[in-house]
N, CA and C of each residue as an Amber inpcrd file, in Angstrom:
protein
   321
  73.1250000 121.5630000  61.1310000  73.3620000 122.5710000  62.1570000
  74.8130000 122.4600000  62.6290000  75.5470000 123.7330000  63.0810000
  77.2830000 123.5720000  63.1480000  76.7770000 123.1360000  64.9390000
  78.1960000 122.8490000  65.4220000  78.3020000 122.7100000  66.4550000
  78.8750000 123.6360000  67.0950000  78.2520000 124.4010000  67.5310000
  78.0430000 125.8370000  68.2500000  78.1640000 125.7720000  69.1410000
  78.9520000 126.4220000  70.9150000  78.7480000 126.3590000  71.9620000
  77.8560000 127.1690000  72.2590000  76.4100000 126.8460000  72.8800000
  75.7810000 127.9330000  73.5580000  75.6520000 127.6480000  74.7530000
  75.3710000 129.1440000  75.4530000  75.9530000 128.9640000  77.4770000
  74.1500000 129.3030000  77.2810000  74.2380000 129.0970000  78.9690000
  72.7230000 129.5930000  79.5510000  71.9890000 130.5640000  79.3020000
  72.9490000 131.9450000  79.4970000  72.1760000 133.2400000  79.2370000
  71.4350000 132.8410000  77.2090000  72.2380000 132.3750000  76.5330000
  72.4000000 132.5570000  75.1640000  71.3190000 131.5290000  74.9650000
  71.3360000 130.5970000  75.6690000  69.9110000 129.4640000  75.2310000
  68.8970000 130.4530000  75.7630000  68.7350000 131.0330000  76.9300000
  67.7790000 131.6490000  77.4010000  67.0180000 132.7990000  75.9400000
  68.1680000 132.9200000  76.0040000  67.7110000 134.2430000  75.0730000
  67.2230000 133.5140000  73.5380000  67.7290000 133.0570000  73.0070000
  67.4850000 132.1020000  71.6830000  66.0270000 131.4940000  71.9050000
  65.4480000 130.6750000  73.4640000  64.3850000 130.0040000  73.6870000
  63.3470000 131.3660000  73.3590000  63.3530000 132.4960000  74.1040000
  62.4470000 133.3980000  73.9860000  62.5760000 133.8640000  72.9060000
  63.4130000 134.4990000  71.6460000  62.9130000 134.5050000  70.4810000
  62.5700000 133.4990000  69.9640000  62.2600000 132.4370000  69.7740000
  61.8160000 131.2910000  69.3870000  60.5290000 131.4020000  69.7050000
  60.2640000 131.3340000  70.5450000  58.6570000 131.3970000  71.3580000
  57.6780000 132.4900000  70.5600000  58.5800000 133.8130000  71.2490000
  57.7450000 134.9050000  70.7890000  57.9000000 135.4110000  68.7420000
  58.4820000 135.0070000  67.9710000  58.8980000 135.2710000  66.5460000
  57.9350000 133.8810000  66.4460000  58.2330000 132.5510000  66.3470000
  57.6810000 131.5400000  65.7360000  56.7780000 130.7930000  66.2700000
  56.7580000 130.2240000  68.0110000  55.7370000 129.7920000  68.3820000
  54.4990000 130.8520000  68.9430000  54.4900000 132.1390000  68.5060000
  53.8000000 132.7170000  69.1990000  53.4440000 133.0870000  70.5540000
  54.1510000 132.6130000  71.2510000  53.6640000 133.2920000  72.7500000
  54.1350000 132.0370000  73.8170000  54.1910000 131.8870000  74.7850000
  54.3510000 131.0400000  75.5090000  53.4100000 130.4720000  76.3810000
  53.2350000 129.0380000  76.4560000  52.1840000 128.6870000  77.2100000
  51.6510000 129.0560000  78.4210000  50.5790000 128.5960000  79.0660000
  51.0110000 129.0050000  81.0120000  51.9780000 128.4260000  81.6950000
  52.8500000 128.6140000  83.0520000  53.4440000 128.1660000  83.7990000
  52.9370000 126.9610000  83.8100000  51.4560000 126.5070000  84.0960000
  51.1230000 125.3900000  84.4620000  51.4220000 124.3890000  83.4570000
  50.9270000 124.7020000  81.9810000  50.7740000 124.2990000  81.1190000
  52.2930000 123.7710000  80.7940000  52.7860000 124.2470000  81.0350000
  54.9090000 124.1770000  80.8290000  55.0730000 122.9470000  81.6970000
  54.5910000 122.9550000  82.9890000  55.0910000 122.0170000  84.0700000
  53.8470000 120.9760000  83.8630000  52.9440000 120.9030000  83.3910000
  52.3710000 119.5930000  82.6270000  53.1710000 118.9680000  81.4040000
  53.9120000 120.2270000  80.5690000  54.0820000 119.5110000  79.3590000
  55.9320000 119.0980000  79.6010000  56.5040000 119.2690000  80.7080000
  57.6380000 119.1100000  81.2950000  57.5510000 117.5130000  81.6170000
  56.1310000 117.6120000  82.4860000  56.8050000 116.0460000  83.2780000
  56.1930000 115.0060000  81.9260000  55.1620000 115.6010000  80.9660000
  55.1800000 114.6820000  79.4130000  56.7200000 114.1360000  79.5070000
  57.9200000 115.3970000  78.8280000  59.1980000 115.3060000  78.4440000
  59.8300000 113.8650000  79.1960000  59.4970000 114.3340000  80.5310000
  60.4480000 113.8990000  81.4620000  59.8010000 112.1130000  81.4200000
  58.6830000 112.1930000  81.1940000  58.1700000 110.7060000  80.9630000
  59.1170000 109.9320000  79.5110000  58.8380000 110.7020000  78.8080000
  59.3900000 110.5260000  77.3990000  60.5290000 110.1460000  77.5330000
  61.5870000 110.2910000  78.1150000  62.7990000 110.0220000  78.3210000
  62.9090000 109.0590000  79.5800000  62.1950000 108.9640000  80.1250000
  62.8250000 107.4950000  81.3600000  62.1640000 106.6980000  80.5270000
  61.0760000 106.7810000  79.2870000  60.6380000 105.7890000  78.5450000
  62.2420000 104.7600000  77.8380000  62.4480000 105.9100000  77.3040000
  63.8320000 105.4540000  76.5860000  64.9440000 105.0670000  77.4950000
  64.7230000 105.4990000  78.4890000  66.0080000 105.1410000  79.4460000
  65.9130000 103.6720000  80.1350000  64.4600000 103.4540000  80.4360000
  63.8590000 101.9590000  80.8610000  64.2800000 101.0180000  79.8010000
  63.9230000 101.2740000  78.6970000  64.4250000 100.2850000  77.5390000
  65.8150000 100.7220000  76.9000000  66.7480000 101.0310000  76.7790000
  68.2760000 101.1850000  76.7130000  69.0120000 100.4920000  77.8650000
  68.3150000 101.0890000  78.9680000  69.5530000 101.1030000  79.9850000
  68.8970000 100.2640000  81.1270000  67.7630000 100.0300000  81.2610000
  67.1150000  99.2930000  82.7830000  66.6010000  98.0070000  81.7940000
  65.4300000  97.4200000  82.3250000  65.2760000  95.8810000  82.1530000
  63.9890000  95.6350000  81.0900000  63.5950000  97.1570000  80.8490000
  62.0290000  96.7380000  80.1660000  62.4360000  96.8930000  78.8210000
  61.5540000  96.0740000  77.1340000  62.4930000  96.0250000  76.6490000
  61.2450000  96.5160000  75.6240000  61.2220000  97.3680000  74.5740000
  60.3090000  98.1110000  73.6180000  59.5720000  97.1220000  72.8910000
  58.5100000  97.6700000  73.1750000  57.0810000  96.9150000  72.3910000
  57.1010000  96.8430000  70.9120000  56.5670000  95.2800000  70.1980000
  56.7950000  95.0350000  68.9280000  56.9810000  96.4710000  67.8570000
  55.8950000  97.3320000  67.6460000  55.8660000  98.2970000  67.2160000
  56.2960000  99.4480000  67.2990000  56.8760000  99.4680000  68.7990000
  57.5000000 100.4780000  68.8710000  58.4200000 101.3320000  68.2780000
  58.4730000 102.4400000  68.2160000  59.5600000 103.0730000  67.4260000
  60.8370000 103.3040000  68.5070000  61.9760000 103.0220000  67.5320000
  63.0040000 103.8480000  68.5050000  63.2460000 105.1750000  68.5480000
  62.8910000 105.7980000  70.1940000  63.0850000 107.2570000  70.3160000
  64.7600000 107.4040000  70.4030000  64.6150000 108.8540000  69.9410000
  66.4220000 109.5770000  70.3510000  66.5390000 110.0780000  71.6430000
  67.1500000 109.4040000  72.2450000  67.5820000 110.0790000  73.5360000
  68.4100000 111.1000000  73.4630000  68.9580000 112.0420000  72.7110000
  69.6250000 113.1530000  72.8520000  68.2480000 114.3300000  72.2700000
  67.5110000 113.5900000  71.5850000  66.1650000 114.8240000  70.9810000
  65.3390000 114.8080000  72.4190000  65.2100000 114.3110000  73.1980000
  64.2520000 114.0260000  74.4920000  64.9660000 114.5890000  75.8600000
  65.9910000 114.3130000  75.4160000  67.1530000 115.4120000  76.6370000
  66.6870000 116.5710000  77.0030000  66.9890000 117.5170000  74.9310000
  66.7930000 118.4170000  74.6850000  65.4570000 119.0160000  74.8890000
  64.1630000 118.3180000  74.3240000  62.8610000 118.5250000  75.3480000
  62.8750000 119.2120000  76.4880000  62.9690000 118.2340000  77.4050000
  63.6280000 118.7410000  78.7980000  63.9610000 119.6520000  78.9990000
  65.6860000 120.0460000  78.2340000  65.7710000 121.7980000  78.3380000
  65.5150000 122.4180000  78.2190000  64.7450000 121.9350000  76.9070000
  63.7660000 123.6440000  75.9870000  62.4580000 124.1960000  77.3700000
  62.2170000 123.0730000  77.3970000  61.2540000 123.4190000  78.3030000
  61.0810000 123.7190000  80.3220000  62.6260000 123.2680000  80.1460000
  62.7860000 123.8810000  81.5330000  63.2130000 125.4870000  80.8040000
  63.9780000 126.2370000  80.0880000  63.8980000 126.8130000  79.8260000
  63.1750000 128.0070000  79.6680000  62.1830000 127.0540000  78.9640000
  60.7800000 128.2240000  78.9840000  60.4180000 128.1360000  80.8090000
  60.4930000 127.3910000  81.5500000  60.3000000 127.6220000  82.7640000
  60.8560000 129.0150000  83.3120000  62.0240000 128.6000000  83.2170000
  62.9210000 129.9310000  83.5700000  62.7080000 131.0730000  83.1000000
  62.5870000 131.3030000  81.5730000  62.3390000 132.3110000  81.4250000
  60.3470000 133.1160000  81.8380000  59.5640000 132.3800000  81.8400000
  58.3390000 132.4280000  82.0690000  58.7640000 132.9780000  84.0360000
  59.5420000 132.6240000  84.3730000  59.3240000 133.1650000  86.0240000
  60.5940000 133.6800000  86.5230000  61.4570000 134.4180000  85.6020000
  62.5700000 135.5550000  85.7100000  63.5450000 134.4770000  86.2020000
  63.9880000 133.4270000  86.2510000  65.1500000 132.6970000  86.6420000
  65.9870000 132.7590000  85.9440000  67.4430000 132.8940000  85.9820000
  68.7300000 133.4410000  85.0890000  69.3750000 132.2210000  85.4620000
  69.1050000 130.7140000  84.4240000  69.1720000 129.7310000  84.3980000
  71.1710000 129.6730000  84.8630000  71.7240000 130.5880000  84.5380000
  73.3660000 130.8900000  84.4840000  73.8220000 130.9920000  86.1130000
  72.9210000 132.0050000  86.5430000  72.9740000 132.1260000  88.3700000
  72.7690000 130.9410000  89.4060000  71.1960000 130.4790000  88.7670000
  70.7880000 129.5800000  89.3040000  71.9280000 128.1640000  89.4290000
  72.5100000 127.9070000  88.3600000  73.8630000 126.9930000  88.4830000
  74.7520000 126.9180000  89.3900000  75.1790000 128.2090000  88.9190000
  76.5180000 128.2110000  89.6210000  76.1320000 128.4810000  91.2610000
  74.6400000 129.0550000  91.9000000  74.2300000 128.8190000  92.8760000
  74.1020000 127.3390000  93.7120000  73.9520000 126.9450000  92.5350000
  73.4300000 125.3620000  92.9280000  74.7310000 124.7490000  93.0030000
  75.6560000 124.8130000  92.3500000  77.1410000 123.7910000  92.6550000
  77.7580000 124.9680000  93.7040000  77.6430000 125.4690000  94.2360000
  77.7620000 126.2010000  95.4020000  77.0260000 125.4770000  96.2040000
  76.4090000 125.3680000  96.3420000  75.3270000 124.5360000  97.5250000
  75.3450000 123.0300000  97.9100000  75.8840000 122.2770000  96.4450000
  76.4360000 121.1620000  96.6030000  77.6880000 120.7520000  96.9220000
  78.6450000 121.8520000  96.5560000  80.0760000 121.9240000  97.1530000
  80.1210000 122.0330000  98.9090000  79.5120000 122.7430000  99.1330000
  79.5060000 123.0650000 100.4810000  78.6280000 121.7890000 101.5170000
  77.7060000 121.2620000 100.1000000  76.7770000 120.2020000 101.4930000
  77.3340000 118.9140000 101.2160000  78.3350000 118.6810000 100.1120000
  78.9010000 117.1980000  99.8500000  80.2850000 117.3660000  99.5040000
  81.2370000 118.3130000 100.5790000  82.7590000 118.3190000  99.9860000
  83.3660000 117.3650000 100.8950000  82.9260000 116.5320000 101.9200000
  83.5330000 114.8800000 102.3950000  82.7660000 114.3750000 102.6020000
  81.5360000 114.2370000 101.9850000  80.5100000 113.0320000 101.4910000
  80.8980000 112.1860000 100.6180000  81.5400000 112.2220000  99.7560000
  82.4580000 111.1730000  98.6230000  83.2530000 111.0000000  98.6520000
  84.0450000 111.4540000 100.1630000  85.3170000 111.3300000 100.0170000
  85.8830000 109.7940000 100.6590000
């Protein structure tokens, strides 16, 4: 795969043909935010053993922490798109909100 820049609107849009062309349809909301905090388990798994103190079981396999990231996005993604959020707005809303509530908090 090349190394492509894609922005928000463009993942947005790429996630929903994906869904609707190959996975068929998209799960429920609920079903998304069950299979989200899976993701989100999946990755402090790997993050506990890389980076904190617990250290992977004999058999364990080593997971990719950049494939488990990506989890995460795909599927906040489908969040967004499943409940009209314009993952692009929502950003730049949000570092708006943090600019303004932490601009001499670190200073």
């Amino acid at each position: 795969m090349n190394e492509e820049i894609v922005n928000l609107n463009e993942l947005q849009f790429m996630v929903d043909k994906w869904i609707k062309e190959i996975g068929k349809g998209y799960f429920s909301e609920l079903t998304n935010t069950a299979i989200l905090m899976e993701e989100v388990g999946e990755l402090a798994r790997i993050m506990a053993r890389k980076y904190g103190d617990q250290i992977s079981k004999k058999n364990e396999t080593q997971e990719n922490l950049a494939d488990e990231l990506a989890d995460v996005l795909w599927i906040v993604t489908c969040l967004a798109n499943q409940t009209g959020v314009n993952l692009n707005q929502a950003i730049l809303q949000n570092f708006e909100k943090k600019t303004k509530r932490d601009k001499n908090r670190f200073g």
